[in-house]
C-alpha positions in Angstrom: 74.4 111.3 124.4 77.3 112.5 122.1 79.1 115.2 123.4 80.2 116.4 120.0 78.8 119.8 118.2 78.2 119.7 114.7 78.4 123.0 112.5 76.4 123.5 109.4 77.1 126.9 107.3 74.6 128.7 105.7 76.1 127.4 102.4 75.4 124.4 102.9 72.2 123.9 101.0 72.1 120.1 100.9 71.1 120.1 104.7 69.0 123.2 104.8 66.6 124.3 102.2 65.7 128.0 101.5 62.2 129.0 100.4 62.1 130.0 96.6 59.0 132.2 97.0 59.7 134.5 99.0 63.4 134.1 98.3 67.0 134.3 100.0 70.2 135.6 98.8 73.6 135.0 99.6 76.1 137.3 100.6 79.3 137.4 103.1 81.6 138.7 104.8 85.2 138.2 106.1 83.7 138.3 109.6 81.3 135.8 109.2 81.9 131.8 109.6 83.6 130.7 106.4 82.6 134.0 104.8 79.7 133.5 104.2 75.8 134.1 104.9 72.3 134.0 103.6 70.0 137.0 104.1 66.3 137.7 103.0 64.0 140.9 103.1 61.5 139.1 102.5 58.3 138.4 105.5 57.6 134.6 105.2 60.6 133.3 103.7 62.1 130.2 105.8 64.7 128.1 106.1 64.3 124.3 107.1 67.2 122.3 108.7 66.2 118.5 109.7 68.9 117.0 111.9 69.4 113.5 114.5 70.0 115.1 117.8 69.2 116.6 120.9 70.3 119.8 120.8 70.3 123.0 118.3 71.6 126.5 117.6 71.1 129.2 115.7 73.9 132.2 114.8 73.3 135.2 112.7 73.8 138.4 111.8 72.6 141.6 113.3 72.7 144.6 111.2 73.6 148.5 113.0 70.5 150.4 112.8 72.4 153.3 111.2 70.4 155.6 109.6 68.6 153.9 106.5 65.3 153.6 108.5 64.9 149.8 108.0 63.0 148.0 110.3 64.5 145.8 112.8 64.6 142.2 112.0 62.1 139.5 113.8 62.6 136.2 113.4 60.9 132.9 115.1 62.1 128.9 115.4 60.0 126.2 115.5 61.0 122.3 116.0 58.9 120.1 114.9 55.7 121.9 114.3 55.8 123.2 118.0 55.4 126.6 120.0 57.6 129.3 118.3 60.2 131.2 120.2 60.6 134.9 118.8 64.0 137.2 118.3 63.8 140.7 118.4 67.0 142.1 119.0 67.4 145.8 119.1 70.3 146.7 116.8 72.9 148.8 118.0 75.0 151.2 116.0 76.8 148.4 114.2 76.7 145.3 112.8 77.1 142.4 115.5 78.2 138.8 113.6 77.9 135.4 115.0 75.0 136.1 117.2 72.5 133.2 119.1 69.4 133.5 117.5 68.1 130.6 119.1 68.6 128.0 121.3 66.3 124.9 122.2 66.1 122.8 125.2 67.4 119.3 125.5 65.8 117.2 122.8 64.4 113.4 122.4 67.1 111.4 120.7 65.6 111.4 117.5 64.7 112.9 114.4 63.6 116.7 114.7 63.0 119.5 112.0 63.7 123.2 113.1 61.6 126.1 110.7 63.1 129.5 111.0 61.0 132.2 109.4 61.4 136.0 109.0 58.3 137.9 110.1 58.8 141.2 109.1 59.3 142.5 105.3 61.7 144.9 104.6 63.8 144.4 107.4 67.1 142.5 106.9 67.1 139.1 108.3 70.8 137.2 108.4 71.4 133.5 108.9 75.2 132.1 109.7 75.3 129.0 110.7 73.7 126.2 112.8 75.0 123.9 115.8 73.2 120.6 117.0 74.4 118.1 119.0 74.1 114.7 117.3 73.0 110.8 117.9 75.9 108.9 119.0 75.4 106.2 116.0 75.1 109.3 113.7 78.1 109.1 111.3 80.2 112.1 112.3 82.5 112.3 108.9 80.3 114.9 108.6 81.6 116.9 110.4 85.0 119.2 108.8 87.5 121.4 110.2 86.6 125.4 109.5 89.1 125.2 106.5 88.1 122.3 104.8 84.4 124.1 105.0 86.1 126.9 103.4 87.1 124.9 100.2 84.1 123.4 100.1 81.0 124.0 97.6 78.4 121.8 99.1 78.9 119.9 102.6 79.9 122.2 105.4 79.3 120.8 108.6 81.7 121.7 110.8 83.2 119.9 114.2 83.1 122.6 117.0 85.5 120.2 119.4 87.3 117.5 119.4 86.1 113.7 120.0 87.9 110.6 119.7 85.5 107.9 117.7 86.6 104.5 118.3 85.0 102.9 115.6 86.4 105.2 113.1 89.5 104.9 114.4 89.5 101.1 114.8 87.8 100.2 111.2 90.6 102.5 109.8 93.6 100.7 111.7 93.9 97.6 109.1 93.4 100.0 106.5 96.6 101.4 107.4 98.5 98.5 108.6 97.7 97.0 105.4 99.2 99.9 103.6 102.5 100.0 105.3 103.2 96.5 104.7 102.5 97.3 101.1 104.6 99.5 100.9 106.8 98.0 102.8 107.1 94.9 100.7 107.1 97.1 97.3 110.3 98.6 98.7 112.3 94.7 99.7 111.2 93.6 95.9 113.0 96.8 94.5 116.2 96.7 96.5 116.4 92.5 95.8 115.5 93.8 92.0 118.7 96.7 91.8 121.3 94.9 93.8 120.8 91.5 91.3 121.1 94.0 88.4 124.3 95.6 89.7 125.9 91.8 90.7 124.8 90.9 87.4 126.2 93.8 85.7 129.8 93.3 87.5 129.4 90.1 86.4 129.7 90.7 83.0 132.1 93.4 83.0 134.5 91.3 85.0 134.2 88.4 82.0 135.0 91.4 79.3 138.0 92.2 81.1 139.1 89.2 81.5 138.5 88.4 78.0 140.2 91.9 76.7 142.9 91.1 78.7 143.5 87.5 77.2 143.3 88.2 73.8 146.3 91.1 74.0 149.0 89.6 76.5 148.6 85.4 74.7 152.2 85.1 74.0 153.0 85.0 70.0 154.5 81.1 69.1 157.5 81.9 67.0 160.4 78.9 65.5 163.9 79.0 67.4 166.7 78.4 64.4 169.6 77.3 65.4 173.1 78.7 63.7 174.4 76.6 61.4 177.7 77.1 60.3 178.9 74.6 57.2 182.6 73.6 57.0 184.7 75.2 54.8 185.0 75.0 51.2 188.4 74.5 50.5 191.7 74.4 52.8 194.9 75.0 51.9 197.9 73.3 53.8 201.3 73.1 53.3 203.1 69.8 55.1 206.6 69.3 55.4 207.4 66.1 53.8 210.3 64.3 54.8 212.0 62.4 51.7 214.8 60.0 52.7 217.8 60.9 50.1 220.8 58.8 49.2 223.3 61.3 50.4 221.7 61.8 53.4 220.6 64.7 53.4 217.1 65.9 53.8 215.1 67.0 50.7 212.5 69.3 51.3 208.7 69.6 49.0 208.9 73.0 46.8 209.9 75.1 50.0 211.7 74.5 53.2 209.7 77.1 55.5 205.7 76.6 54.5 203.9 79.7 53.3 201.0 80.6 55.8 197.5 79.0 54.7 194.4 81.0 55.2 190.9 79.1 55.7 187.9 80.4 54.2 185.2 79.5 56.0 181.4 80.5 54.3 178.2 80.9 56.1 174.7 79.8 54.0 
């Protein structure tokens, strides 16, 4: 037997199905489960909730009597066709919330289907929420923490403790591992991806510099000349010539003592 309790809130009209004829409302209040609850004044109007368990509750509402002279509420619950229990409560002076309604005895693991029905008109009959205890091979995603119910239009079954499902748990696991290796992996390809684009961007800025830096220090060939100097045009020179003289004495050219002599020497 599963030792998990399922909650289902009024709201939840895919599990349990309101009469049309006579009809429900819905209404709510902050101290009411999730807010919210289904009422009828209505003598015959029922509610049918068909569950896999083996165990049910009911919770309600009672109203205060106060003084607007309605009659009290009666209700009765049925599961599968069987005897009916009856609730009378006597109100008191205020409104009591989240009441047991009813409560059935240990169930056949099976299918069951609980009838509620309000018996007397006029009066103002309140329904909560329900409780069963389901099949352990019953899928219990169904059930939802009290503030997922909240945000929730339609499903509102909600897990009244906490139970460790293996096979959840295990059918999940390579879901997960699965992920994180993903991820994982999607994070190696990136980095390999950015560090080849940063080598292969210092790559290339290292060739323009080098290249930059070529083209402007390349020494400029240039031609070494040599100084050439030519020889000078003209010379002057003034020799003294000995001239052997019958007397003896020594004969000179046009002047004994040579004037000075001054080259001239011109650069092309």
């Amino acid at each position: 037997m599963s030792s998990t309790l399922v909650r289902v809130d009024d709201s939840d009209v895919s599990s349990i199905q309101y009469s049309n004829d006579p009809g429900w409302f819905a209404a709510g209040s902050a101290n009411e489960f999730n807010h919210t609850t289904h009422g009828t004044r209505n003598a015959g109007a029922t509610a049918t909730f068909v569950f896999n368990g083996t165990f049910v509750q009911v919770y309600g509402t009672i109203p205060g009597a106060g003084t607007s002279g309605d009659p009290d509420p009666v209700s009765t619950f049925s599961i599968d066709a069987g005897s009916s229990a009856t609730f009378a409560p006597t109100p008191g002076r205020d409104d009591v919330f989240q009441q047991v309604m009813f409560q059935s005895a240990d169930l056949q693991a099976a299918e069951h289907t609980l009838v509620i029905n309000s018996t007397i008109d006029l009066s103002w009959f309140w329904l909560d929420y329900i409780v069963y205890t389901p099949l352990e091979e019953e899928n219990v995603s169904r059930s939802l923490s009290p503030s997922s119910s909240a945000s929730a239009t339609t499903s509102t079954a909600t897990s009244m403790s906490t139970v460790a499902v293996g096979s959840s748990k295990s059918s999940a696991t390579p879901a997960i591992i699965g992920g994180t290796l993903g991820g994982v992996a999607a994070l190696v390809v990136l980095g390999c991806l950015i560090g080849f684009l940063c080598y292969r961007s210092r790559r290339l800025k290292r060739g323009s510099t080098r290249a930059h830096e070529y083209s402007r220090g390349a020494p400029t060939p240039f031609m070494l000349e040599s100084a050439y100097v030519p020889p000078p045009k003209s010379l002057s020179a003034y020799q003294t010539m000995t001239l052997p003289s019958e007397s003896g004495i020594a004969a000179t050219g046009e002047d004994q003592n040579p004037p000075s002599y001054q080259a001239t020497v011109g650069l092309h």
